[in-house]
C-alpha positions as CSV (number, residue, x, y, z in Angstrom):
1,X,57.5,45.6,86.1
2,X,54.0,43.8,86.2
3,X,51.3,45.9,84.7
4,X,48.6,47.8,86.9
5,X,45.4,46.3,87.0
6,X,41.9,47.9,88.8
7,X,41.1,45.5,91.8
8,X,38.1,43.6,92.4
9,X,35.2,46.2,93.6
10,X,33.2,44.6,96.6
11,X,31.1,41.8,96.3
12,X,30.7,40.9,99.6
13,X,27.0,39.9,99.0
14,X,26.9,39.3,95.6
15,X,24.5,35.9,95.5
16,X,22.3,37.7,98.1
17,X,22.1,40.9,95.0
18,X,21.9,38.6,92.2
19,X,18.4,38.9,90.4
20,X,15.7,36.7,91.8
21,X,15.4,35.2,88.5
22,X,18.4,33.1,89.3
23,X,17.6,31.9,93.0
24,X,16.6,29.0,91.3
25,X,19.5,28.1,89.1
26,X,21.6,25.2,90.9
27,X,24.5,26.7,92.3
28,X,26.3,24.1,90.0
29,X,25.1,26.0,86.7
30,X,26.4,29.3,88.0
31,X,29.6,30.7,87.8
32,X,31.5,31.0,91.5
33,X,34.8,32.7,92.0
34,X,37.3,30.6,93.9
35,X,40.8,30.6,95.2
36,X,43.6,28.7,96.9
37,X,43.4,29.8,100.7
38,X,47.5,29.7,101.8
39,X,50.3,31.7,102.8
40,X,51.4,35.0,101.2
41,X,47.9,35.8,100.1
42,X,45.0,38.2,101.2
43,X,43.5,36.9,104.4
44,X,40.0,34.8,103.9
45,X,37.8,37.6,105.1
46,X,39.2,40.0,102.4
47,X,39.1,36.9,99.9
48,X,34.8,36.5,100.7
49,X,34.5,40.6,100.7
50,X,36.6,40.1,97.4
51,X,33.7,37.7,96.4
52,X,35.3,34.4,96.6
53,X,33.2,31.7,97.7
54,X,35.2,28.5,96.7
55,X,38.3,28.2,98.6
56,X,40.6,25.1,97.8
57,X,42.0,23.9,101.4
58,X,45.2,21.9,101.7
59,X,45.1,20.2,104.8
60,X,48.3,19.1,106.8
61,X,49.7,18.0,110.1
62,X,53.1,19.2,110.7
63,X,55.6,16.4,110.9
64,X,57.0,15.9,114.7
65,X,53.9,18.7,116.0
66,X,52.7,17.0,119.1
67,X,49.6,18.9,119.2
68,X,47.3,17.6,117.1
69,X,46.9,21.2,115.2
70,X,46.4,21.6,111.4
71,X,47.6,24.2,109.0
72,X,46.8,24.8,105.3
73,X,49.9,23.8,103.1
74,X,51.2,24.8,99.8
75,X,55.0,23.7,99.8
76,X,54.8,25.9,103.2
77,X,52.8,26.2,106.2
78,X,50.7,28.7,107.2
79,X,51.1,30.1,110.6
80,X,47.4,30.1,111.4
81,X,45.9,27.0,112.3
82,X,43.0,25.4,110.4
83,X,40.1,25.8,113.1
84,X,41.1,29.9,113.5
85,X,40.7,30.1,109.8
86,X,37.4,28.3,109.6
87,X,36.1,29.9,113.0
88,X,36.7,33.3,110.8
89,X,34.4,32.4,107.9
90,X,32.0,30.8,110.1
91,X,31.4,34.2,112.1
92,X,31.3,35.9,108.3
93,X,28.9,33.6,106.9
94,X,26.7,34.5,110.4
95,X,27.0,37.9,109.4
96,X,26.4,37.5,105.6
97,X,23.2,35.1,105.9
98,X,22.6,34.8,102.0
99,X,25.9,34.3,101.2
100,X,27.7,30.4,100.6
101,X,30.6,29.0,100.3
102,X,32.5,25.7,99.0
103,X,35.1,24.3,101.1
104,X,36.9,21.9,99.6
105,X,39.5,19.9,102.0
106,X,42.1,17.9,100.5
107,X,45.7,16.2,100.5
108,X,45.5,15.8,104.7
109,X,49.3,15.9,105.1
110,X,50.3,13.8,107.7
111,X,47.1,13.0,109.1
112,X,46.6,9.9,110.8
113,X,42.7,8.2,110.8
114,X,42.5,9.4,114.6
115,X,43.5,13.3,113.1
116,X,40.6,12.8,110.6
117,X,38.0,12.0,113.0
118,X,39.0,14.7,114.8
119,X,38.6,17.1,112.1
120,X,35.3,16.1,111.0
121,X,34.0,16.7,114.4
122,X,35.7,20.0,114.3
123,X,34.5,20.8,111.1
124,X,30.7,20.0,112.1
125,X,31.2,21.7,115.3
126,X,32.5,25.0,113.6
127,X,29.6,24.6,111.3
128,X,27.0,23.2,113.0
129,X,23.6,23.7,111.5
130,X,25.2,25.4,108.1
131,X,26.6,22.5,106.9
132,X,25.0,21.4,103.7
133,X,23.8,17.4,103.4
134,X,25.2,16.2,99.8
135,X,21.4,15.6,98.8
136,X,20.1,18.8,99.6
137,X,18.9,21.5,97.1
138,X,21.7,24.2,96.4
139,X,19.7,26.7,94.9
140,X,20.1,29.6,96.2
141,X,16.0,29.7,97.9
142,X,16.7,26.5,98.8
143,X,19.8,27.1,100.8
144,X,18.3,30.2,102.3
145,X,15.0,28.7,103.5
146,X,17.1,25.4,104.9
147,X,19.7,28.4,106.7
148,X,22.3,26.2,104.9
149,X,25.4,28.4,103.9
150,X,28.5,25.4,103.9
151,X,29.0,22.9,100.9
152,X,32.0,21.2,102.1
153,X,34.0,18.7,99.8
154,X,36.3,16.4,101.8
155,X,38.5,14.2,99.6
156,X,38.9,11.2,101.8
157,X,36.4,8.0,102.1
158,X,35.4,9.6,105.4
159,X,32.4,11.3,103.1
160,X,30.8,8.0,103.0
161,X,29.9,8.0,107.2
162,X,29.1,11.5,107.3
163,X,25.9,13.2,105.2
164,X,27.5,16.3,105.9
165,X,30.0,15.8,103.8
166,X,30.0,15.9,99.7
167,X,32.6,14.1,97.7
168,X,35.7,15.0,95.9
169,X,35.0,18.2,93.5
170,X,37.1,17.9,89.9
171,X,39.9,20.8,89.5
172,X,40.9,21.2,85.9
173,X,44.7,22.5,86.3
174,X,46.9,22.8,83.8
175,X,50.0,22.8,85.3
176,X,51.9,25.3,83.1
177,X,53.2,28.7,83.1
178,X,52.1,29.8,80.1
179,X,48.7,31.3,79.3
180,X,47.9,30.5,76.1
181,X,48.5,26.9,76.6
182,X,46.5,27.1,80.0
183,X,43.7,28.3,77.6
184,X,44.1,25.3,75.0
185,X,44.2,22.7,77.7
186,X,40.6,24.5,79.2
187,X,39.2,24.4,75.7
188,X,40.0,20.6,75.4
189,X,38.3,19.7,78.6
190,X,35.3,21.8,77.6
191,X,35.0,20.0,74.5
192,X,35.2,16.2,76.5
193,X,32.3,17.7,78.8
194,X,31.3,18.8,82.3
195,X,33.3,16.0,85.0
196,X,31.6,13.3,86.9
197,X,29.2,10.3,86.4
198,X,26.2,12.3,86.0
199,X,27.9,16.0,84.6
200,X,25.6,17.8,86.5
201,X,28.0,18.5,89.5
202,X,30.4,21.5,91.1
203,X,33.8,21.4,89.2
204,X,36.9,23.7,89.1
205,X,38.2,25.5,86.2
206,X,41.4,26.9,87.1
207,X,43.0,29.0,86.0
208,X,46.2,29.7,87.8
209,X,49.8,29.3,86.4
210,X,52.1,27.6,87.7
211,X,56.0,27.6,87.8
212,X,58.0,24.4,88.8
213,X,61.4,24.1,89.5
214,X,62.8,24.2,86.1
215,X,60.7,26.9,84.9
216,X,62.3,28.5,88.4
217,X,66.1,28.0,87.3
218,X,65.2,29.1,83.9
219,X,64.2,32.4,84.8
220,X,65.5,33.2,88.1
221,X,64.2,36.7,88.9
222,X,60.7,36.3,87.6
223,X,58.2,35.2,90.0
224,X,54.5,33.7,89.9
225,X,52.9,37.3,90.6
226,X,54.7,38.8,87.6
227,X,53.6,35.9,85.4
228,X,50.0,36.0,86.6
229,X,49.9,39.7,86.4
230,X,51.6,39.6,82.4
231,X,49.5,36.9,81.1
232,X,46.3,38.5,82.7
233,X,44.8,40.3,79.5
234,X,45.1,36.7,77.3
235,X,43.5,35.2,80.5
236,X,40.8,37.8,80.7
237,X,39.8,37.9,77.3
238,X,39.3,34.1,77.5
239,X,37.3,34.0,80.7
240,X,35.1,36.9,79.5
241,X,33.2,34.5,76.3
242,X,32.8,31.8,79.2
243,X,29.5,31.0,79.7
244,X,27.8,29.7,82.6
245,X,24.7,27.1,82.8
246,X,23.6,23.3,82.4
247,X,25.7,23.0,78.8
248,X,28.4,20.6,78.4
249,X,30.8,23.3,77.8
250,X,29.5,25.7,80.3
251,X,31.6,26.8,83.3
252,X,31.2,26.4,87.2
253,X,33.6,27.1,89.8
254,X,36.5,29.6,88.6
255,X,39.9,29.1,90.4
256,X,42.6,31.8,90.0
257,X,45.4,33.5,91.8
258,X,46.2,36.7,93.0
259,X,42.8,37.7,94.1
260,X,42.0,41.6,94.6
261,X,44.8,42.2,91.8
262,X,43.1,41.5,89.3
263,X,39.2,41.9,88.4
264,X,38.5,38.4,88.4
265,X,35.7,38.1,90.7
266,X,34.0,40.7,89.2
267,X,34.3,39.2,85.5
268,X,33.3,35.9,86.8
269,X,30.1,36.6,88.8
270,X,29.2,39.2,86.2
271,X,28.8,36.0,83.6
272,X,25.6,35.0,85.3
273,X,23.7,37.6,83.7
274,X,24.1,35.5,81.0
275,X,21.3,33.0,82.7
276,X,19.1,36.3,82.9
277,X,15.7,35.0,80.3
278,X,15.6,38.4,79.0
279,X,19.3,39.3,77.9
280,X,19.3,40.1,74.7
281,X,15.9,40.1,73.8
């Protein structure tokens, strides 16, 4: 049996509540929760009450679907379509003005160019006037004063036509099921740097394990959850000496699993009181 964990408390507004000392800080040196938005887990609304405000989108077109309806996939579909789900946050984000989030769309199963076009006008239609240029200023008093609440990533050469959209954010992922070498492979790609031409950017450290088919044969009756939940302590104890900031090994965006089972959003938004000037002295 998986071990009991106490659940993220609510941080539904917890940029809005973080001190003004750090309304300043690009939202790139701060540390953000963030999780994998698909089937068989809390819906998105509990996810941004949770605290998350990264959510890694999977895009896809159901093969033989004659509407021209998208659904988040991970190996499976979801049952709710693309727009409901980003209609959702969009009336959330209304509700919770100080509060932002990075979408970031990817793989676009089965899409065709016409299916992407159609998106994007979907997306800035869903959006409208909280969508976040790629050249804009994502501190937090910048955001608020522009009303801008939407980064969204789009991982496609359509970001090139449309100022609306920012490019391709980097996911570290280990692709293992083991924590400990989940940890080592984090540690090495601290040590090569933050990603992207000019490291200053949003990246993704994840931290989720991951089971593939063999490790599935091998051990038929375990599943992800009990993994996750197992590991958790050497994960925790990890992710609490992170440190967020401008430093080359600094964290950004922190991806995990299992959200509201564990405390993660709670130990990763507490690390920016590690900006704070005064801590410590």
């Amino acid at each position: 049996m998986a071990p009991a964990f106490k659940s993220d408390e609510n941080n539904e507004e917890w940029m809005k509540n973080l001190p003004e000392e750090l309304w300043d800080i690009p939202l790139t040196n701060l540390t953000i929760p963030a999780s994998e938005y698909r089937k068989k887990v809390k819906n998105i609304v509990q996810q941004l009450q949770a605290g998350v405000r990264y959510f890694d989108l999977r895009i896809a077109h159901k093969q033989n679907d004659m509407s021209h309806d998208l659904y988040f996939t991970h190996v499976i579909y979801t049952q709710v379509t693309v727009v409901e789900t980003l209609n959702t946050v969009a009336t959330w984000l209304s509700a919770h003005p100080k509060e932002i989030v990075i979408l970031s769309c990817s793989h676009f199963e089965g899409l065709s160019e016409k299916l992407h076009e159609e998106f994007i006008y979907s997306l800035k239609k869903i959006f409208g006037s909280k969508l976040c240029p790629s050249n804009a200023d994502v501190t937090l008093r910048g955001l608020w004063s522009s009303g801008y609440q939407v980064v969204l990533s789009y991982e496609d050469q359509a970001v090139v036509f449309h100022k609306e959209l920012w490019p391709e954010i980097p996911y570290w992922w280990a692709n293992t099921a083991d924590a400990e070498e989940l940890i080592q492979y984090l540690d090495s790609q601290k040590n090569l740097g933050r990603p992207g031409p000019e490291r200053d950017g949003f990246f993704v450290a994840g931290l989720n394990l991951t089971a593939d088919r063999c490790f599935i044969a091998s051990n038929p009756h375990v599943s992800l959850k009990t993994i996750t939940l197992e590991q958790w302590e050497c994960v925790r104890r990890w992710l609490e000496e992170q440190k967020p900031g401008a430093a080359s090994t600094s964290l950004n965006i922190i991806a995990g699993d299992f959200i509201g089972l564990i405390p993660l959003c709670s130990i990763i938004i507490a690390l920016n009181n590690l900006l704070l000037k005064h801590r410590g002295t």
